[in-house]
C-alpha positions in Angstrom: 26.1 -5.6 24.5 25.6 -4.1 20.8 25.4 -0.9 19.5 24.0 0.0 16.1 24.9 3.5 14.5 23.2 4.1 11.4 24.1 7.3 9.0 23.6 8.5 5.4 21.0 5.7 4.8 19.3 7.0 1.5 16.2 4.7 2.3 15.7 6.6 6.1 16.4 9.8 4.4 13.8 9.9 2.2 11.9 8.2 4.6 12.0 11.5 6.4 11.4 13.7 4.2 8.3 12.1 3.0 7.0 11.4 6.9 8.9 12.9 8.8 8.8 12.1 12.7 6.0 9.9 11.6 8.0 7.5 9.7 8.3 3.8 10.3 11.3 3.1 8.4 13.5 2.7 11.6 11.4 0.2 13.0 11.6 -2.0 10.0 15.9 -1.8 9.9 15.3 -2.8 13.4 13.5 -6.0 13.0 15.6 -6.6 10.3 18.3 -6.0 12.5 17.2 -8.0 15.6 16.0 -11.2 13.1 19.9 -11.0 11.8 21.3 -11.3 14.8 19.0 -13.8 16.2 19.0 -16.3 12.4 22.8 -15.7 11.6 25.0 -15.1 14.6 22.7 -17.4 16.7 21.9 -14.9 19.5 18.6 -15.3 21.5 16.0 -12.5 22.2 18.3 -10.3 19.9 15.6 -7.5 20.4 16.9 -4.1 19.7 15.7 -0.7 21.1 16.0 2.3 19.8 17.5 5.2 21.7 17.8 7.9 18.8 16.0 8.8 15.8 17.6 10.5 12.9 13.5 10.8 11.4 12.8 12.2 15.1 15.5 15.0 14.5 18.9 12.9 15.4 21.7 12.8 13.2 21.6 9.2 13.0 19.7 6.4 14.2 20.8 4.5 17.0 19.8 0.9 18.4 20.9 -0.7 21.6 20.6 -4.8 22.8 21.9 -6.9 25.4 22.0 -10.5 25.7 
């Protein structure tokens, strides 16, 4: 089980205040993320899901797998 906490990211910062809730940033950390996990620590289906948004109002962005 892993938990990613991510705060005072300049890139999803900006992100936000250029789209807002709209923004796609997050989703891209998260692939880059999950394809981390999965190419360097050797962990299959390392999908990650997000369960808070700091561009959606959160103060940080949060993503949650288990393998």
């Amino acid at each position: 089980h892993v938990i990613i906490h991510v705060k005072d990211n300049p890139v999803i910062e900006h992100a936000k205040e250029l789209f807002g809730s709209k923004s796609l940033v997050c989703y891209w950390f998260m692939g880059v993320y999950s394809a981390h996990g999965e190419m360097e620590l050797g962990v299959k289906n390392a999908h990650l899901k997000e369960k808070v948004c700091f561009c959606k109002g959160s103060p940080y962005c949060e993503w949650e797998t288990v393998w």
